[in-house]
N, C-alpha and C positions, 0 to 999 in steps of 0.2 A: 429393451432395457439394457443399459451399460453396466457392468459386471465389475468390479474391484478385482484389480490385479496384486497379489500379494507381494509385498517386500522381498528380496530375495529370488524372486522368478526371471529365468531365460526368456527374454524378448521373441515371443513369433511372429513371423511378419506379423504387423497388426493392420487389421480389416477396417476398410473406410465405411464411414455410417453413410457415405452420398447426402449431406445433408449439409452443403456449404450455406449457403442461406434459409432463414426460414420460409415458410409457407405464409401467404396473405394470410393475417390474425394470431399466428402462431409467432408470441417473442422469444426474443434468446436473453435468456440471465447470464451476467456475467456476477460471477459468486468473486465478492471481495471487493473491498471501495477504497483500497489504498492507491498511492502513484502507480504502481503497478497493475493496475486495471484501468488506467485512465491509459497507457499505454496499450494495455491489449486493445480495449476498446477503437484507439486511433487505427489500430491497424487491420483491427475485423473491420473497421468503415472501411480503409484504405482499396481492402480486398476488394471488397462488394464495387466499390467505385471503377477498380480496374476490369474485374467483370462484365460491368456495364449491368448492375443488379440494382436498383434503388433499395434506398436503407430501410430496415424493417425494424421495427419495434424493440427495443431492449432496456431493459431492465438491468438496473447496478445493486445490485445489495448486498449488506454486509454488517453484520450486530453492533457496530461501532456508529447509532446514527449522525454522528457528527462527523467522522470520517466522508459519508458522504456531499457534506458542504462543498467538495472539492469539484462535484458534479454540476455548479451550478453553472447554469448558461447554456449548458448542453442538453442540446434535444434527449433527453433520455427519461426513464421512470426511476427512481429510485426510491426501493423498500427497506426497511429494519424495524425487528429482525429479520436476519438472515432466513431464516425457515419460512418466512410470509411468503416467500419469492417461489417457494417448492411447489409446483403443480404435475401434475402427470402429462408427457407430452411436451412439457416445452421445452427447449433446446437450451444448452449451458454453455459455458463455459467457463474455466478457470482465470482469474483474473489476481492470483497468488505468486508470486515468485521462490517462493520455497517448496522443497517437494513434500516435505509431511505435512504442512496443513493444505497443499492442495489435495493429494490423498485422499484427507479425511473428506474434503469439501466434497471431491470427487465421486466417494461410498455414500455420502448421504443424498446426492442430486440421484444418484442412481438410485437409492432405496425408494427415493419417493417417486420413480421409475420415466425421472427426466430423459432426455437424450444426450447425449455429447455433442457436437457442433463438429463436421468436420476439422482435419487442419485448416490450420490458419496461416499464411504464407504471404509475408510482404513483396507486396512486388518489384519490391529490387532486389531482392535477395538470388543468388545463382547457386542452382541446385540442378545437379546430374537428373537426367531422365529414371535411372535407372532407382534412383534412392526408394527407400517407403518411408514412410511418414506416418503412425497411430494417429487418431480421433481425438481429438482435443489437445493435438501439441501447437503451439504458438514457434513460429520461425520469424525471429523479427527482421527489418531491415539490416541489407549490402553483406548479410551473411553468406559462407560460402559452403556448399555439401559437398562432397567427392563423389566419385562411383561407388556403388556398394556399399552406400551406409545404410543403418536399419535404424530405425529410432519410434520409440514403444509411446505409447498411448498419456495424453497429458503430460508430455515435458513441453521442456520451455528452452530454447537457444537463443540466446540477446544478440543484442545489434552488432556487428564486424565480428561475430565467432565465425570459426574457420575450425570445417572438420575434414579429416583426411579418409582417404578412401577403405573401404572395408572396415569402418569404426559400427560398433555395435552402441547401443543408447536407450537405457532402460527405462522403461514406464516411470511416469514424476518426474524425472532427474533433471535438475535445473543446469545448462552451462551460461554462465554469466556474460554480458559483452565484452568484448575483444580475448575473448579466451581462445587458444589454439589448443584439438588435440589430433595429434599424431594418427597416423594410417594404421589401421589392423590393432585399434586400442579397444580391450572391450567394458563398459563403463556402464556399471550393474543400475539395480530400480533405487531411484530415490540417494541420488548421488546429488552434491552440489559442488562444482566447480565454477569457482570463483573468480572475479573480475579481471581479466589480462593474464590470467592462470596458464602454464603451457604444462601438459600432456606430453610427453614422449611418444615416440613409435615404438607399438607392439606390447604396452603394457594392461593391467589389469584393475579397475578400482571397484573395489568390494560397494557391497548395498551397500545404502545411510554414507557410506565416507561424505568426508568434507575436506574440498582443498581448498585454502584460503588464495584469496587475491593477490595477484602477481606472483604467488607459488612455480617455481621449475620442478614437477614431477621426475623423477628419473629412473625410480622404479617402481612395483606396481605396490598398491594402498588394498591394507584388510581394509574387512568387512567392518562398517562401524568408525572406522579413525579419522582423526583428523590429521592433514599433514599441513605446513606452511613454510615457507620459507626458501632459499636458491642453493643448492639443491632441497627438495621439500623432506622434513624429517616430521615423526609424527610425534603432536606431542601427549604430554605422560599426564 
């Protein structure tokens, strides 16, 4: 059973479930039927195809049943509500791009004592040997990881982010595509950094912050703030 990591916790390495594909009969949900799950979705296939794993059974759900129109044509099952999808045993995933309501999605797949799906890693994405990666984080396409990064259980890195070496990377936290952050940055649970957003070297961004898109960081973000803007200032 996967475990709720609280807001505000230091990243331990986090332990691989070994569970990149399902087992014949055992489907993977992906919880949430917005654009953003149509994209994880493409890219947990992509995985499996690079593999050499054939596609296994998955399920999209999400309490908006008309959200999942966007499902249609593609091979997949689609449930609403949300909670119909919850079984014991099957495999999830987050298919949220925000870190608080994947969180919440996260505590409930686990209470109902789903599993988490391995990471998920596009294959073109260039990632140091060295890095770790939690269970249930999505690394999307041509992304880049340095040595020594550490990145905690259900985040999410979009396509052309670029992280520098020795960066820490909290459980949830979302970094948005083409965002840069700096070597030896440590970047707490349930952070959202935003689209083309650049990070500094050697800075610190508190839990829940939110930097906004195309924001220049320059020095380090409490806990909670929001900052935006070149250089990024928080606002009131």
């Amino acid at each position: 059973m996967a475990s709720e990591v609280p807001l505000g916790s230091t990243p331990e390495p986090p332990q691989s479930s070994n569970v990149s594909c399902p087992e014949s009969g055992v489907p993977l949900v992906v919880l949430g039927g917005g654009g953003h799950a149509i994209d994880v979705l493409h890219l947990v296939l992509a995985r499996w195809a690079a593999d050499g794993r054939g596609a296994a059974s998955v399920i999209v759900a999400d309490d908006d049943s008309e959200a999942l129109d966007r499902f249609k044509g593609i091979e997949v099952e689609t449930v609403s509500p949300l909670v119909d999808a919850f079984e014991p045993g099957r495999l999830f995933i987050s298919g949220v791009g925000y870190p608080e309501p994947r969180r919440l999605l996260v505590r409930s797949a686990a209470n109902a004592d789903m599993k988490p799906l391995d990471a998920v890693v596009h294959p073109s994405a260039v990632i140091h040997p060295d890095v770790v990666i939690g269970v249930g984080s999505v690394i999307s396409g041509l992304t880049w990881i340095s040595p020594a990064v550490t990145c905690g259980q259900h985040a999410y890195i979009g396509y052309g982010a670029k992280i520098g070496h020795d960066v820490s990377i909290g459980h949830h936290s979302s970094i948005m595509p083409g965002a840069f952050v700096g070597g030896e940055t440590v970047i707490g649970d349930g952070v959202l950094i935003g689209a083309n957003a650049t990070v500094l070297q050697g800075l610190e961004i508190g839990a829940g912050a939110r930097v906004g898109a195309g924001s220049v960081v320059t020095r380090s973000v409490a806990v909670g703030a929001t900052v935006v803007g070149s250089p990024a200032r928080e606002m009131s």
